[in-house]
Structures are given as structure tokens and as C-alpha cells.
N, C-alpha and C positions, 0 to 999 in steps of 0.2 A: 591378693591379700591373704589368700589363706594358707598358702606357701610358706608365708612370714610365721601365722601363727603355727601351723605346724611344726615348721623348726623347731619354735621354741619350745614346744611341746617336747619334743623328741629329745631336745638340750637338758630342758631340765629333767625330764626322765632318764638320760646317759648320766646327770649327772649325780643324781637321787640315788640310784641303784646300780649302775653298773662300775661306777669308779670307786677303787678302794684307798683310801683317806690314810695315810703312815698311824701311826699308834705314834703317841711322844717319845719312847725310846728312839723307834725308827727316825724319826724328826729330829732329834738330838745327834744320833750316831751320823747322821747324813750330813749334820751342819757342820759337825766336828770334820769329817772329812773335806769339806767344802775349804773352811777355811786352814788345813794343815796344806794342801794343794796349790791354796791360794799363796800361801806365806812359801812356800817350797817355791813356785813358779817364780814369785816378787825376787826371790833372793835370785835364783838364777839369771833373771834378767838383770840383776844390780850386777853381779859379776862380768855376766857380759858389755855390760857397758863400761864399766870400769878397764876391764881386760882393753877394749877396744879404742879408750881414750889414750889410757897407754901405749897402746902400738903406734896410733896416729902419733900420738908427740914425737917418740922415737923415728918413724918415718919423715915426721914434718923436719924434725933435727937434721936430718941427711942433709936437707935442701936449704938451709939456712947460710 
């Protein structure tokens, strides 16, 4: 049991003092990248599906 409490000793002191917290800019600038990535990523996968539904049809065409 004391194992336990220690831990949390130790957690909450890593986390009191040892970890450094972004400033709001850093928090801002970091979300802005998050979701420019996110919407960068979303679109390429839209084209590749798109691209891909395309080529199936033209393929499935052959065999019709």
C-alpha cells in the first residue's frame, strides 16, 4: 500500500514541477498546426478515394 501512495507522491511532484505547461501563444500556434495537417491529410485522402473509385469503374467497365 505504500507503493501506491508513493507513486502518487512522486506523480504529483513530476507533475507540479517538473513538467512545463505551453504558454497560450504555444497552445494556439500548436492547434493551428493540428488542424491545418488535419484538413491537409482529410483532403488527400478525399482525392485518393475519389481517384480510386474512378479507376474501379473504368476497370469494372472492361468487364461488363
Amino acid at each position: 500500500m505504500k507503493k501506491i501512495g508513493t507513486h502518487f507522491q512522486e506523480s504529483y511532484h513530476e507533475l507540479v514541477e517538473k513538467v512545463t505547461w505551453p504558454t497560450w501563444n504555444q497552445l494556439q500556434q500548436s492547434t493551428v498546426i493540428v488542424l491545418v495537417a488535419t484538413l491537409l491529410i482529410t483532403a488527400m485522402v478525399w482525392v485518393m478515394d475519389i481517384a480510386s473509385e474512378n479507376l474501379l469503374k473504368l476497370v469494372y467497365s472492361f468487364f461488363k
